[in-house]
C-alpha positions in Angstrom: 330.5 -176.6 1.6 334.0 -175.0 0.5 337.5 -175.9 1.7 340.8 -173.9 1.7 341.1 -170.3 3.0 341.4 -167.1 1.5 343.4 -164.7 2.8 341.9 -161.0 3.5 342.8 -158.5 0.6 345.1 -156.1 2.6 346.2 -156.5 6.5 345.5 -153.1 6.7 342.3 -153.0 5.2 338.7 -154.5 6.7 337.5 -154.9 3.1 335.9 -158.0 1.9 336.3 -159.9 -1.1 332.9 -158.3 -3.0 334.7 -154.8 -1.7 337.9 -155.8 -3.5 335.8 -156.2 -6.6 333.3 -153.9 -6.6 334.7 -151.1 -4.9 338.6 -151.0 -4.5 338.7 -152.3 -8.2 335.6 -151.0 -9.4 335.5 -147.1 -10.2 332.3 -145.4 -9.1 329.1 -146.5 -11.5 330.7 -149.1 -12.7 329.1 -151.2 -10.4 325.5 -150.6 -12.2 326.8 -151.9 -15.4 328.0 -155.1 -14.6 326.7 -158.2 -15.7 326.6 -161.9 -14.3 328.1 -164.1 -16.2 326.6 -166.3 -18.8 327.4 -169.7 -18.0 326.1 -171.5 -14.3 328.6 -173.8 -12.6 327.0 -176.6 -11.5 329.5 -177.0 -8.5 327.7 -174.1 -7.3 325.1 -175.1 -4.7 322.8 -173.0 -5.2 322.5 -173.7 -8.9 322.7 -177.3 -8.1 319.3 -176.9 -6.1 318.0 -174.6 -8.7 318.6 -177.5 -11.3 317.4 -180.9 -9.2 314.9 -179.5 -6.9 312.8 -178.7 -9.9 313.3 -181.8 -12.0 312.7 -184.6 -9.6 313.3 -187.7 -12.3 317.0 -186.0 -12.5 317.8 -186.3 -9.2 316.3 -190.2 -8.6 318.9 -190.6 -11.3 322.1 -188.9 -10.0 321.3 -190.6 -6.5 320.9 -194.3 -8.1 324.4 -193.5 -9.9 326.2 -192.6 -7.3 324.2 -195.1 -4.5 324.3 -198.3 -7.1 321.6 -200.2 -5.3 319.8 -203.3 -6.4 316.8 -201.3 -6.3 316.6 -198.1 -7.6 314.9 -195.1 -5.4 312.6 -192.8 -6.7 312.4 -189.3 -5.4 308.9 -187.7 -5.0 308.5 -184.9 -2.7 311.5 -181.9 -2.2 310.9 -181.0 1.7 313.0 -177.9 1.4 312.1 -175.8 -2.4 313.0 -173.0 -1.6 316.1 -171.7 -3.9 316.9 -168.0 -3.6 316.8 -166.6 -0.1 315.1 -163.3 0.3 318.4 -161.8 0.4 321.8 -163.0 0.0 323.8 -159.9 1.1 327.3 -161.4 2.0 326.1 -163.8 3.8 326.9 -167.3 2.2 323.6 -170.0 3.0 324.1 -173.6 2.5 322.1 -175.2 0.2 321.5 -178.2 0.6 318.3 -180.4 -1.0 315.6 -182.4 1.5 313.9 -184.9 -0.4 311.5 -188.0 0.4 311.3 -191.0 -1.8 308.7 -193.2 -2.3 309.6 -195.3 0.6 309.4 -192.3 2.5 313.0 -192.7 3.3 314.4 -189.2 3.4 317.3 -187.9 1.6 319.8 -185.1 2.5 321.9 -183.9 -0.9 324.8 -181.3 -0.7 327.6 -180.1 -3.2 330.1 -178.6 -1.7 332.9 -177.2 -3.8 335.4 -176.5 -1.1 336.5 -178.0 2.2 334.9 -176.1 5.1 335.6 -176.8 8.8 333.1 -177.8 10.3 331.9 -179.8 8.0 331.8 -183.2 9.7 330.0 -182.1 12.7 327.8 -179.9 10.7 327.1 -182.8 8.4 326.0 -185.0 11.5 324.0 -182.9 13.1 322.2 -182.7 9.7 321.5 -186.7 9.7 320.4 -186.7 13.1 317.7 -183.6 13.1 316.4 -184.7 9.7 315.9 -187.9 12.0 314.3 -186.5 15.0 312.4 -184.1 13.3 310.3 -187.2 11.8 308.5 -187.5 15.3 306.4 -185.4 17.0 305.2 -185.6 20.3 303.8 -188.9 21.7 304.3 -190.8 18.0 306.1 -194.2 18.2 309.7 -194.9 17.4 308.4 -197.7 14.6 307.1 -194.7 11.9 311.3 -193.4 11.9 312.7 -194.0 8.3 316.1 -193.6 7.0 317.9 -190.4 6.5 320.4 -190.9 3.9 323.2 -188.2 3.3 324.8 -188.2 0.1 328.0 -185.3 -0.2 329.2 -184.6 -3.5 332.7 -183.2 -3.3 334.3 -180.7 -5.4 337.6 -181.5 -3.4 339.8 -184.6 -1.9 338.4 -185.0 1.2 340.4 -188.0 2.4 343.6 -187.1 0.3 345.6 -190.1 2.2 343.6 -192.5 0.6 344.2 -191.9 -3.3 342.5 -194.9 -3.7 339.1 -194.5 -2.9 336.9 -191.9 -3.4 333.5 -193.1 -2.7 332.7 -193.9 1.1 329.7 -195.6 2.6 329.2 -195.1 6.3 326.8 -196.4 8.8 326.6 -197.6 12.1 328.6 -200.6 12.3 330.7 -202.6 14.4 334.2 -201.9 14.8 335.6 -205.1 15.0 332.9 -206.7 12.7 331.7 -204.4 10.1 329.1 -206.5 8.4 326.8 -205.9 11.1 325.3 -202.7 11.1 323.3 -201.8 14.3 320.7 -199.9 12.3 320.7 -198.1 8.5 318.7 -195.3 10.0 321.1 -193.2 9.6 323.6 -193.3 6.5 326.2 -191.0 5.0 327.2 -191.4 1.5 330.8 -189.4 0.3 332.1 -188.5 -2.9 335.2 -187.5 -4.1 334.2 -186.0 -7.3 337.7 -185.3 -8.7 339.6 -188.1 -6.9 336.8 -190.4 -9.2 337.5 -188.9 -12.1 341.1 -189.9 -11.4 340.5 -193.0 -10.7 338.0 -193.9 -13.2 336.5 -197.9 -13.9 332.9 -196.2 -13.1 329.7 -197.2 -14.0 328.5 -195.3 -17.5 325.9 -193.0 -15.9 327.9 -192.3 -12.6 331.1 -191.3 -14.9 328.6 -188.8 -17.3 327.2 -187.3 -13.7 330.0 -186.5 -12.6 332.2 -185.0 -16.0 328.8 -183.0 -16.2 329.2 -181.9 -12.2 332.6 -181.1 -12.5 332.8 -179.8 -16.5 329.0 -178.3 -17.4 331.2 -175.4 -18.8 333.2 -177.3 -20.9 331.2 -177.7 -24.0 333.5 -180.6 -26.0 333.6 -182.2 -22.8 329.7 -182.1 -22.7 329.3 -183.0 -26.1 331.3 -186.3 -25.7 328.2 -187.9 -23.1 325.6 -189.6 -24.0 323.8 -190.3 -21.0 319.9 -189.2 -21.5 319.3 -187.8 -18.3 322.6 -185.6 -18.5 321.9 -184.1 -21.8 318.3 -183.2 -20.2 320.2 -181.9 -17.3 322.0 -179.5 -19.4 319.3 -178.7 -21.7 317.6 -177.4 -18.3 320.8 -176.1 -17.1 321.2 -173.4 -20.5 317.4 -172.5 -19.7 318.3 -171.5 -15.9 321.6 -169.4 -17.4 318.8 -167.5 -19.2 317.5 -166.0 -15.6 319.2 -163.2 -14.3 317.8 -163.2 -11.3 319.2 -166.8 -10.9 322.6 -166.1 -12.5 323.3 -162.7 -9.5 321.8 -164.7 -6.9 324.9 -167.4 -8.2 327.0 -164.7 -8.3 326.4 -163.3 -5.3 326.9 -166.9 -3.2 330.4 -167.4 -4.6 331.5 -163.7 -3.4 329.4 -164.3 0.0 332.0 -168.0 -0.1 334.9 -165.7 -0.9 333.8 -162.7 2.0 333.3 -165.6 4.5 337.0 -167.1 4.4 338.3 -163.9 3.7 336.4 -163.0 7.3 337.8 -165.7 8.9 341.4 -165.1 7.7 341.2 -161.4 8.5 340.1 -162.5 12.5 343.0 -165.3 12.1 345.6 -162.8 12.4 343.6 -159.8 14.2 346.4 -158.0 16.4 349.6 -159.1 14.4 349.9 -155.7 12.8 352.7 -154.0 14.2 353.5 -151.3 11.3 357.0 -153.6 11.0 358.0 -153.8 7.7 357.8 -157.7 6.8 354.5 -157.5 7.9 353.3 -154.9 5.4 355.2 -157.1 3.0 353.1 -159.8 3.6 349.8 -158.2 3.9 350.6 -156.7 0.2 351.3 -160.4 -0.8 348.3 -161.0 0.8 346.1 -158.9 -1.1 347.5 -160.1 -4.3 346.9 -163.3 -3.6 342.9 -162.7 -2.8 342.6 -160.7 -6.1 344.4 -163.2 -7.8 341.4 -165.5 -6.6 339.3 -163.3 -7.7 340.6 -162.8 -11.3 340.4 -166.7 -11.7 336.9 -167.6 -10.0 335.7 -164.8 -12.5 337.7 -166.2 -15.6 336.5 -169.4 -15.3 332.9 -168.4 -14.5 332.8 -166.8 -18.1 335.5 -168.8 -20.2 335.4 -172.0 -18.5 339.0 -172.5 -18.3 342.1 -170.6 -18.4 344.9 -171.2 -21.3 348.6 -171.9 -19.8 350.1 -169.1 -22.0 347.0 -167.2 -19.4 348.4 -168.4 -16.2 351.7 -167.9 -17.0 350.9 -164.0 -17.2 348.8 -164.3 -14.1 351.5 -165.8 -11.8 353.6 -163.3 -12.1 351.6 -160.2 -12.2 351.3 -157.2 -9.3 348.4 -155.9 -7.6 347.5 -153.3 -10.2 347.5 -155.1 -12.9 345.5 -158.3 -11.8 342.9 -155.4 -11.0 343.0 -154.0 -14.1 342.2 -157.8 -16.1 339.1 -158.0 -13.3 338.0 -155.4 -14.5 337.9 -156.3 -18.7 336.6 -159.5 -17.9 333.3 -157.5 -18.1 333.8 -156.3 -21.5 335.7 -159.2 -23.0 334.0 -161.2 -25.6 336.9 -163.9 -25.6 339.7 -164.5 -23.0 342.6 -162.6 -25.2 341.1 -159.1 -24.7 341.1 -159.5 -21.3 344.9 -159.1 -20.9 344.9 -156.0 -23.3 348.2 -153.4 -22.5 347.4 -152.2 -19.2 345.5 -148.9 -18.4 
């Protein structure tokens, strides 16, 4: 549920983006004493099932904010619990949360922080098994209820429409949308940022989604007032206190890094040729996945990154950007991490 592509750390290299940090960066031991950060995003999917899959009422009241419905829905069974895999390992597992209301209406709820291809086929073929799989053999077509998708977006998906960033779809006529052959199957988008931009939302819609998009940012947290939010992060600073939770995190965003840097690397498999503008560009390369690295990692512990910050950043080489990855595990506040170089 991530967009945009990473490219591989070195063209001459087969490392990975966890390898780039834990080993190429990393002296040996080093490894052993670091720490996952304090602070859960919420953009992060896995902590996003960690948070509503246990605390039910919370997620009847995110879907009824971002749905608006005459009527609202009540969740009361999760069909899918289980959070961590048995092991992550590099390899990035969407989670996404299966729920049943008290309709029995099922509900399909993802948060993706990045554009991934494929995600619209992927995303279909989700809507359609979680129909199919409501029948078994010999049962009658009359006991299917609706599978309703709901995909909160950490990105623009549809960024040549600036002017809309919630979509509703359903199977409807082309040339006469108001009829709708069947609401079996629905699929509800948003465009987290894009409605931030936009604003004009309802009050608990607009506090979901600063708290989606900001849990980090403590003024900005402090500023809503919407119950269930301020329960949500109450819960939210009780899940940062499990380690267990916080590497399992840790470990999905480096498995989401590793997987596009994987795809880049087989992207351009066999243009090596040893020529010089290549080696160029496979240096630039590598500086700009650590660069990725150095920010995903800043902001994971300090939330956000000061201009007079980025300004250093966007113009540092290779050795250097290492070198701040590597304070970030010993820096109490974001100023010692760009001490004088070692």
């Amino acid at each position: 549920m991530q967009t945009g592509c990473i490219d591989m750390p070195d063209t001459r290299s087969s490392q990975t983006a966890s390898e780039l940090l834990f080993h190429t960066v990393a002296p040996a031991g080093l490894v052993d004493r670091i720490l996952p950060p304090p602070g859960l995003r919420l953009t992060n999917d896995l902590v996003f099932k960690a948070l509503f899959s246990r605390h039910l009422h919370l997620l009847s009241d995110l879907i009824n904010a971002v749905l608006q419905w005459p009527e609202p829905i009540t969740v009361v069974q999760v069909l899918n619990p289980d959070i961590l895999p048995q092991h992550i390992n590099g390899k990035r597992i969407v989670m996404d949360i299966l729920v049943r209301d008290a309709t029995e209406a099922v509900f399909i709820i993802e948060m993706q922080v990045r554009r991934e291809e494929p995600w619209p086929e992927r995303n279909v073929y989700y809507l359609a098994r979680g129909l199919s799989e409501q029948l078994q053999a010999g049962q009658s077509y009359d006991g299917l209820r609706p599978v309703i998708g709901i995909s909160l977006l950490a990105h623009d998906l549809f960024p040549d429409h600036p002017r809309q960033a919630l979509w509703r779809l359903a199977l409807r006529d082309e040339q006469t949308p108001a009829i709708c052959f069947k609401e079996a199957l629905q699929l509800h988008i948003m465009e987290l940022p894009k409605a931030e931009r936009l604003g004009g939302l309802p009050p608990d819609l607009r506090a979901w989604i600063t708290c989606l998009l900001h849990n980090l940012d403590e003024a900005a947290m402090n500023q809503i007032t919407h119950p269930p939010v301020q329960e949500a992060l109450q819960h939210l600073r009780t899940l940062s206190a499990d380690e267990k939770l916080r590497w399992a995190a840790l470990q999905h965003d480096i498995a989401m890094l590793d997987e596009r840097t994987a795809l880049s690397r087989a992207t351009r498999k066999g243009e090596q040729a040893g020529l010089e503008q290549g080696l160029k560009k496979g240096l630039e390369q590598g500086r700009q996945a650590a660069l990725a690295t150095l920010n995903e990692l800043l902001l994971r512990k300090f939330s956000s990154i000061p201009a007079w910050a980025q300004d250093r950043i966007s113009t540092a080489d290779l050795n250097t950007i290492q070198h701040w990855t590597l304070n970030i595990l010993d820096a109490d506040r974001i100023e010692a991490v760009f001490g004088p170089a070692a």
